[in-house]
C-alpha positions as CSV (number, residue, x, y, z in Angstrom):
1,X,-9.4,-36.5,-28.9
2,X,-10.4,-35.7,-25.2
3,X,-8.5,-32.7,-23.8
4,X,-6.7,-33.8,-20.6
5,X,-8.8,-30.8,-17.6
6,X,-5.1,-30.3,-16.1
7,X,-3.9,-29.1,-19.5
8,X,-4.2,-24.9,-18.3
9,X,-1.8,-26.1,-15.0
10,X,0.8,-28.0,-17.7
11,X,0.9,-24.8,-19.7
12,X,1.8,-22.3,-17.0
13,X,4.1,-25.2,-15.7
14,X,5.5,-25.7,-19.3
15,X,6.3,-22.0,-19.5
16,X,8.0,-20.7,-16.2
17,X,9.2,-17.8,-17.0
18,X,5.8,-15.9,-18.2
19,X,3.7,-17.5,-15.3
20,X,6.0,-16.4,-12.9
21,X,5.5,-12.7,-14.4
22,X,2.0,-12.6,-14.3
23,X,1.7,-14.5,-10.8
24,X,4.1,-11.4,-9.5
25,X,2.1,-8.5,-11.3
26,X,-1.2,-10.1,-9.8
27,X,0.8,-10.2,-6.5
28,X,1.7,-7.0,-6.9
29,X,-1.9,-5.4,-7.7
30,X,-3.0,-7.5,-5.0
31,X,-0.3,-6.3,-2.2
32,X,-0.8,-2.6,-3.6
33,X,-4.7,-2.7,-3.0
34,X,-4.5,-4.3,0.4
35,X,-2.1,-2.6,1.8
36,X,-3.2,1.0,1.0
37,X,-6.6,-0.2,1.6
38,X,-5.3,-1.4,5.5
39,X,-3.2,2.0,5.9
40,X,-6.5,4.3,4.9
41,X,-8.9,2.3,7.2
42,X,-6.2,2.2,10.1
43,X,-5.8,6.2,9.7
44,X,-9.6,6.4,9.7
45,X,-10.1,4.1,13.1
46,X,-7.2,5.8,14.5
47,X,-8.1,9.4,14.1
48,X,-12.0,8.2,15.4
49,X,-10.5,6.3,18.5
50,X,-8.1,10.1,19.0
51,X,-11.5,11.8,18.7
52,X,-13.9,9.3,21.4
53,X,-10.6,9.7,23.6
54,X,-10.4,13.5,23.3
55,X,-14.1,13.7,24.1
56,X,-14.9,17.3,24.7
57,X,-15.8,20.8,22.8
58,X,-13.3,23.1,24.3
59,X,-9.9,22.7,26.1
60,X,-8.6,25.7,27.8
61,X,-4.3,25.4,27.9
62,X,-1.9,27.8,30.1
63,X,-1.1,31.2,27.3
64,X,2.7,30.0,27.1
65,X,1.6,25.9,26.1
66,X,-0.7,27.5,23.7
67,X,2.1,29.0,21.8
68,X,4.5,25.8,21.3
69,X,4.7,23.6,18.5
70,X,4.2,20.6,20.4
71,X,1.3,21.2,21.7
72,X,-1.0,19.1,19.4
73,X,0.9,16.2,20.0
74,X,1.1,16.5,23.7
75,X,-2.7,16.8,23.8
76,X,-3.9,14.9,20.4
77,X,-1.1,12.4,20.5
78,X,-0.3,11.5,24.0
79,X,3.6,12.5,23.5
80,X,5.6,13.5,26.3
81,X,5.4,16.6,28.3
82,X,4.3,19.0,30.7
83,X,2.6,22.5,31.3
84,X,0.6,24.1,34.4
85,X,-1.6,27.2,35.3
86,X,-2.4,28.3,38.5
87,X,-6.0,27.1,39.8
88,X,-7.0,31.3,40.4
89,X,-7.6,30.8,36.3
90,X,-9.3,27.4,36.7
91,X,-11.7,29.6,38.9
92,X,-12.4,31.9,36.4
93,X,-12.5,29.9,33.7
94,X,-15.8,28.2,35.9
95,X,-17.7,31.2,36.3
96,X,-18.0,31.5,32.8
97,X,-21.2,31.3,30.9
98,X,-22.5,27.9,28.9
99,X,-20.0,25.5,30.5
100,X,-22.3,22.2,30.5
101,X,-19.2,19.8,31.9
102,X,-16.0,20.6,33.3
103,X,-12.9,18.3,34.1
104,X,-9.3,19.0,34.5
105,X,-6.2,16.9,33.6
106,X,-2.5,17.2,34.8
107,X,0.2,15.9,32.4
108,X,4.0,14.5,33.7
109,X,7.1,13.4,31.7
110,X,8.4,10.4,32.9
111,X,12.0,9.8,31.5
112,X,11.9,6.1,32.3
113,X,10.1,3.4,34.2
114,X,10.3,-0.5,34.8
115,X,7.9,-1.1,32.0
116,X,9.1,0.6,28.8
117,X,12.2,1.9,27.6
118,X,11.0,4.9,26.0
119,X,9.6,8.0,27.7
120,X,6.0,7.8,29.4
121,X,3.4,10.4,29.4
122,X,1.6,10.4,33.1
123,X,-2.6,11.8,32.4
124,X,-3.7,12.7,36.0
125,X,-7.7,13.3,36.2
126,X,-10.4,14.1,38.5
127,X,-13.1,10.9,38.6
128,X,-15.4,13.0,40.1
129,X,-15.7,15.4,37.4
130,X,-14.3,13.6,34.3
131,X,-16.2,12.6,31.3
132,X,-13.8,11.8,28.7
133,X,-10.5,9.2,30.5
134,X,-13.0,7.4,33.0
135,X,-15.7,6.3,29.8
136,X,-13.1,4.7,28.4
137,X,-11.5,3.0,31.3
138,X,-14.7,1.5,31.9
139,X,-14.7,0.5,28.5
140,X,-11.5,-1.6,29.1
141,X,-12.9,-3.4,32.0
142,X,-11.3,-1.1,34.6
143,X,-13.2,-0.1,37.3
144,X,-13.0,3.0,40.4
145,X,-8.9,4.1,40.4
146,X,-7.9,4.2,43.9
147,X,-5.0,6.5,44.9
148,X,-1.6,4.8,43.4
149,X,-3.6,2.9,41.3
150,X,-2.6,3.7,37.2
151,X,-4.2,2.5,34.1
152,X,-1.4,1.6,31.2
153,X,-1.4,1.9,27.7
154,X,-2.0,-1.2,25.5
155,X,1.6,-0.7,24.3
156,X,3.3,-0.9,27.2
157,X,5.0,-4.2,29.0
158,X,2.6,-4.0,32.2
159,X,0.0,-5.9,33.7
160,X,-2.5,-5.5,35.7
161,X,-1.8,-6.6,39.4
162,X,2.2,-5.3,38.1
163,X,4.0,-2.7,40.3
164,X,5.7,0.1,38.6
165,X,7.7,3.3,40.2
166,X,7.6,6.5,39.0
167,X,10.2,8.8,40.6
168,X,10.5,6.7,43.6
169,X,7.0,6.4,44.2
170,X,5.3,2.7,43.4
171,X,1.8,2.6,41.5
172,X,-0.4,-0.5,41.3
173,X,-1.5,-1.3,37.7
174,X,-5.1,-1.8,37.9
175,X,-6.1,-1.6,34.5
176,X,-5.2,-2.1,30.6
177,X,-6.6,-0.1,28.1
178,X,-7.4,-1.6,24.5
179,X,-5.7,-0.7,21.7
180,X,-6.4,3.0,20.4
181,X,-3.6,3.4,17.1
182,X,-1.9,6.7,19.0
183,X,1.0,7.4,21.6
184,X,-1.5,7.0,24.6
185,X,-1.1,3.3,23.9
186,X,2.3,4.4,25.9
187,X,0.8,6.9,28.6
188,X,-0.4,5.8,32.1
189,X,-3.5,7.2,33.8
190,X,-4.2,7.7,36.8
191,X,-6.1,10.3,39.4
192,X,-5.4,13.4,40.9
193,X,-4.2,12.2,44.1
194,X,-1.5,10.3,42.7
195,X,-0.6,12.5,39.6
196,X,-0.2,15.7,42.4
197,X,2.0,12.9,44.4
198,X,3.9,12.0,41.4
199,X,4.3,15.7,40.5
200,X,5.5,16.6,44.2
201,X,8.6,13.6,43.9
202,X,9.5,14.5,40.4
203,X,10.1,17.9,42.1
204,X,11.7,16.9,45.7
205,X,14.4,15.0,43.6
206,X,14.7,17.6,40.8
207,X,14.2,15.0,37.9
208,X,12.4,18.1,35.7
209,X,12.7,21.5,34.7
210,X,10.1,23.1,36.4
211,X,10.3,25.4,39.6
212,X,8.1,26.6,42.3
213,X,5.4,23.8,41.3
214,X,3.0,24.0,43.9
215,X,0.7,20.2,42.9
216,X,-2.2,21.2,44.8
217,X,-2.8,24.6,43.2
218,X,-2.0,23.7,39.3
219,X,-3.5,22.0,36.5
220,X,-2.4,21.4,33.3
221,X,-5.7,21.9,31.2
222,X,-9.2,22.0,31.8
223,X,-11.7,20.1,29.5
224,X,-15.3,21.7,28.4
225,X,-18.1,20.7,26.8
226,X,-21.0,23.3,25.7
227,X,-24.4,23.0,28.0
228,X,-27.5,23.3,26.3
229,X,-28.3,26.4,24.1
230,X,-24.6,27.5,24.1
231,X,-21.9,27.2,21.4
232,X,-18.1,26.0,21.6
233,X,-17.4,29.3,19.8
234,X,-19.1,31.6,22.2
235,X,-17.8,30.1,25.5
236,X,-14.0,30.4,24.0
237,X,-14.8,34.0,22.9
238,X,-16.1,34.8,27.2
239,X,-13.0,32.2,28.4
240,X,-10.3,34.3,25.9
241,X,-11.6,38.0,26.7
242,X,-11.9,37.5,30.3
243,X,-9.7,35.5,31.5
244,X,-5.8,36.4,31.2
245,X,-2.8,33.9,30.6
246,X,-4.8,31.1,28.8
247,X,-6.1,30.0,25.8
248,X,-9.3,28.1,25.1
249,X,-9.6,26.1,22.2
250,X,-12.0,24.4,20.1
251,X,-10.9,20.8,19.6
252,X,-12.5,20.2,16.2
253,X,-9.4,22.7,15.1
254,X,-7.3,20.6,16.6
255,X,-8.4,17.8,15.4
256,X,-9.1,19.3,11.8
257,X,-5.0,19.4,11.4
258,X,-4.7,15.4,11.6
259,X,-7.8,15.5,9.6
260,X,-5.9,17.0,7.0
261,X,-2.9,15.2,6.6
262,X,-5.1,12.0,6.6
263,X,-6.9,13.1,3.5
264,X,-3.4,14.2,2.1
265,X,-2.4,10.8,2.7
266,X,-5.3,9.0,1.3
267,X,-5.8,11.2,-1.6
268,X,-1.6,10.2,-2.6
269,X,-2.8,6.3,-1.6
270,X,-6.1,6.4,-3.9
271,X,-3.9,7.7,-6.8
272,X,-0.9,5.0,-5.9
273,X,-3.4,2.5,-6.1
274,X,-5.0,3.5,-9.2
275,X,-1.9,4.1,-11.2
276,X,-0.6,0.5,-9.8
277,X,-4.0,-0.8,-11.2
278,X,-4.3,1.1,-14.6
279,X,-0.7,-0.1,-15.3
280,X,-1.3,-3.5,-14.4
281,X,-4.0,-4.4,-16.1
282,X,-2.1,-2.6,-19.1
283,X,0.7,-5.0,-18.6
284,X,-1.8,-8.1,-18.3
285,X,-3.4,-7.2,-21.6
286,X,-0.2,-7.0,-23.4
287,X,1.6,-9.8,-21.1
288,X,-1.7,-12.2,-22.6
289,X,-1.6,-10.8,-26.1
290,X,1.7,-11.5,-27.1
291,X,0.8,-15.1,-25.4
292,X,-1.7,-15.5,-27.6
293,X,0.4,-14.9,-30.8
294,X,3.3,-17.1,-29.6
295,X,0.5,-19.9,-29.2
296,X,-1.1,-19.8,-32.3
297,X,0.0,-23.0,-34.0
298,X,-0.5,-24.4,-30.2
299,X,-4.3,-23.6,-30.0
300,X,-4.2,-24.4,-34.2
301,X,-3.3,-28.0,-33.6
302,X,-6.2,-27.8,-30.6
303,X,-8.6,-26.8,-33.0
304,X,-7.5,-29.8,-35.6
305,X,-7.5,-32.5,-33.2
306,X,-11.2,-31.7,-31.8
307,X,-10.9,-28.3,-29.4
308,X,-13.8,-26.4,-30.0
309,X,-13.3,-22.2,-29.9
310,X,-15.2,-22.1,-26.8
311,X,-12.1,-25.0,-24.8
312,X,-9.7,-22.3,-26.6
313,X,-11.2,-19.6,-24.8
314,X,-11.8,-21.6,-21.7
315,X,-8.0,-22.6,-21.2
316,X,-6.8,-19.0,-21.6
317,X,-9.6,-18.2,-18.6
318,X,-8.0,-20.8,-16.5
319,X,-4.5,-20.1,-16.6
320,X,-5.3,-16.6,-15.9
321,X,-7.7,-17.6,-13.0
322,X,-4.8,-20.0,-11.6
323,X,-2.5,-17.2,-12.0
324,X,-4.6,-14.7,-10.7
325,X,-5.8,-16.9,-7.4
326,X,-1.9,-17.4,-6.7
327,X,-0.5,-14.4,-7.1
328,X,-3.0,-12.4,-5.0
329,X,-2.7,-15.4,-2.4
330,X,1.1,-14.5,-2.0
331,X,-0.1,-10.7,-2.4
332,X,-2.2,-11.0,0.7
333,X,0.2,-13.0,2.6
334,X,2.7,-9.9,1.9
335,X,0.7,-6.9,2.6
336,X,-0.3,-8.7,5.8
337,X,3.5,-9.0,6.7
338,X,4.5,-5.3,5.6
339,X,1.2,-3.1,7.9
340,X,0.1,-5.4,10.8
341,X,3.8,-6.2,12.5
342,X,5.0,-2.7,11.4
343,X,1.6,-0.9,12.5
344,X,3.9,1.1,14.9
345,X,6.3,2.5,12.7
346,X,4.1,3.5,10.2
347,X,2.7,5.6,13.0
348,X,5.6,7.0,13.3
349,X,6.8,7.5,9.8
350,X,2.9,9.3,9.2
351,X,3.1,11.1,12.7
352,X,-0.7,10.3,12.5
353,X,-3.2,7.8,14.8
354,X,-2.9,4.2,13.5
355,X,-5.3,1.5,14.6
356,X,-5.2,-2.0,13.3
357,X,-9.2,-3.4,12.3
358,X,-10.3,-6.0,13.9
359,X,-9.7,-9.8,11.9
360,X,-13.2,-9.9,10.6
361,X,-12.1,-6.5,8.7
362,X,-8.8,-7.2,7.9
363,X,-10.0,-11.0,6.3
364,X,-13.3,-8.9,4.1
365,X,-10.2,-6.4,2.6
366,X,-8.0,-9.7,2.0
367,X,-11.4,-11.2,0.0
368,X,-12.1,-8.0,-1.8
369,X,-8.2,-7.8,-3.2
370,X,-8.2,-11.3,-4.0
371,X,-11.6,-11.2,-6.1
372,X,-10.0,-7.9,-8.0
373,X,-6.7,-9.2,-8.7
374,X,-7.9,-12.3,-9.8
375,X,-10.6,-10.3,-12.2
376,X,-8.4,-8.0,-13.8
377,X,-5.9,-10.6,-15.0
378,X,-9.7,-12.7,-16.2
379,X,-10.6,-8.9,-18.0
380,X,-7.5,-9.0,-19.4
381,X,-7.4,-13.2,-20.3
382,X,-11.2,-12.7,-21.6
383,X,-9.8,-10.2,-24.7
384,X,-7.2,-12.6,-25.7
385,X,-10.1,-15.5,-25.6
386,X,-11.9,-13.6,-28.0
387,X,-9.1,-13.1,-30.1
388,X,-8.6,-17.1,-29.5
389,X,-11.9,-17.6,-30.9
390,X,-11.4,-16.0,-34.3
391,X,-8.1,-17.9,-35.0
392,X,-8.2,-18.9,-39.1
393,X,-6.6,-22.5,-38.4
394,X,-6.0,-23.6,-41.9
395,X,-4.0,-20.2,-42.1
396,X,-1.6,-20.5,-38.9
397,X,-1.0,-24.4,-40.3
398,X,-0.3,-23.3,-43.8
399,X,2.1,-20.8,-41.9
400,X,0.4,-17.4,-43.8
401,X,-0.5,-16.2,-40.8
């Protein structure tokens, strides 16, 4: 008697309830290692696009900024706020020794604008001197700002040729930055002539807290990097001792923090995952065990009608490969739906830089889970086969066994 080759497919179909099991346990291995697999490598992209954006050895804050809690995620994250020295310290901080490159920023609040709905951090910098915004404006097919021109963020609703006003006054979008996975995806850029204009309205019409702002004699921070022969360490010793009412520091730090609570969060993922999979595979081997024993007579009357051991053991092996290729299918299709539309509140949930890779990535992970998935539930099919092939078939049809 020939075997029919759709016979594996008419057994899963002729038993719904115990495919539909292991389809969902494959899905769920599969959704389990995709998804913590996306969140880990969109930490790891994000934190490296925070650390080309940051792009210097040393930033040197006013005393006071230095001592609020919400200064990492002004600087680091982009979030929204504000804080300026006097430029009598920005003179001093330049006459100190081993300072290779020096730029300085300016930071506004905006509460609202005609292109988001949530607040906007305003980055004002000098293009002369800058050597960490400019690289990357460039890098986003931006060219020279002119004054009232502004660069947006990837997240926000603006265009380039779009006209936008910030506290009265109208800036000229000339620019779009690519996506970079933190909050500056929702800052705007621009240069120091318009940031000191913006500054100047924001105070005429007493939209923020600040007094006695003078925009031409204030900055917000000043950006270092080492020259040649000098550390990070011993310029921010010289800028701390002898210079009052700031505080240099080393960005690494700064940076070490989100460093931190991305290896918290992987470490927590890596042993999600690997509980999900020791448990699974678990579940498989007992899920095709008990199978096997309910089968008996099945694969008995097989063996009596012309099935050899080895089409035994082959069948098994393709209802777990069917299995295994559909339910880490569906798997894919839902890890893809839970991280890539809801990249931006996972950010937010993990307070950490989140960037999306790119499709090539993305479709190599999707691979990778489905070739697992579908291997465990074959590891786990393969033990029952070999049980399969050691089946005594006078015994099971004489009913002793």
């Amino acid at each position: 008697m020939k075997l029919k080759k759709n016979l594996p497919l008419r057994n899963l179909l002729g038993r719904p309830v115990r495919t539909t099991v292991l389809v969902i346990l494959t899905a769920l291995l599969s959704v389990t290692f995709l998804c913590g697999t996306l969140v880990i490598t969109s930490l790891r992209k994000g934190l490296g696009s925070l650390e080309a954006r940051l792009g210097a050895d040393i930033m040197v804050v006013p005393y006071e900024a230095a001592t609020k809690s919400d200064l990492q995620n002004i600087v680091l994250q982009g979030n929204t706020g504000y804080f300026y020295m006097d430029n009598s310290r920005l003179e001093k901080i330049m006459k100190c020794d081993g300072i290779g490159q020096l730029s300085c920023q300016f930071f506004l609040a905006s509460a609202s604008s005609g292109c988001c709905s949530i607040p906007v951090q305003i980055i004002g910098f000098d293009p002369e001197t800058d050597f960490t915004i400019s690289p990357w404006i460039k890098k986003s097919g931006g060219g020279q700002l002119k004054d009232m021109d502004i660069v947006v963020g990837n997240d926000l609703n603006a265009f380039v040729g779009d006209t936008l006003k910030f506290y009265g006054v109208e800036c000229h979008v000339a620019a779009k930055l690519d996506k970079t996975g933190t909050s500056f995806d929702t800052a705007v850029f621009t240069n120091e002539n318009t940031i000191k204009k913006l500054i100047k309205s924001s105070v005429d019409l007493k939209m923020n807290s600040f007094t006695n702002i003078d925009p031409d004699k204030t900055v917000s921070c000043v950006l270092i990097n080492a020259a040649e022969g000098y550390t990070p360490e011993e310029i921010i010793n010289d800028i701390n001792i002898h210079v009052k009412k700031v505080k240099a520091i080393q960005t690494k730090e700064m940076i070490s923090g989100v460093s931190d609570s991305l290896s918290g969060v992987s470490d927590v993922t890596g042993i999600l995952i690997s509980a999900v999979w020791i448990l699974g595979t678990v579940i498989f081997l007992l899920a095709f065990t008990m199978s096997v024993n309910e089968r008996k007579k099945e694969f008995a009357i097989l063996r009596v009608t012309g099935a050899s051991r080895k089409k035994l053991a082959s069948i098994v092996l393709q209802e777990a490969v069917i299995t295994g290729i559909t339910g880490s299918i569906i798997g894919i299709i839902i890890g893809l739906v839970i991280v890539i539309p809801f990249s931006s509140s996972i950010e937010s949930a993990l307070n950490l830089p989140f960037l999306i890779p790119d499709i090539s990535r993305i479709t190599e992970y999707a691979g990778i889970s489905l070739i697992i998935s579908s291997l465990t539930g074959a590891f786990a099919a393969g033990f029952s086969a070999f049980r399969i092939s050691r089946i005594d078939t006078g015994l099971i049809l004489r009913g002793d066994n």
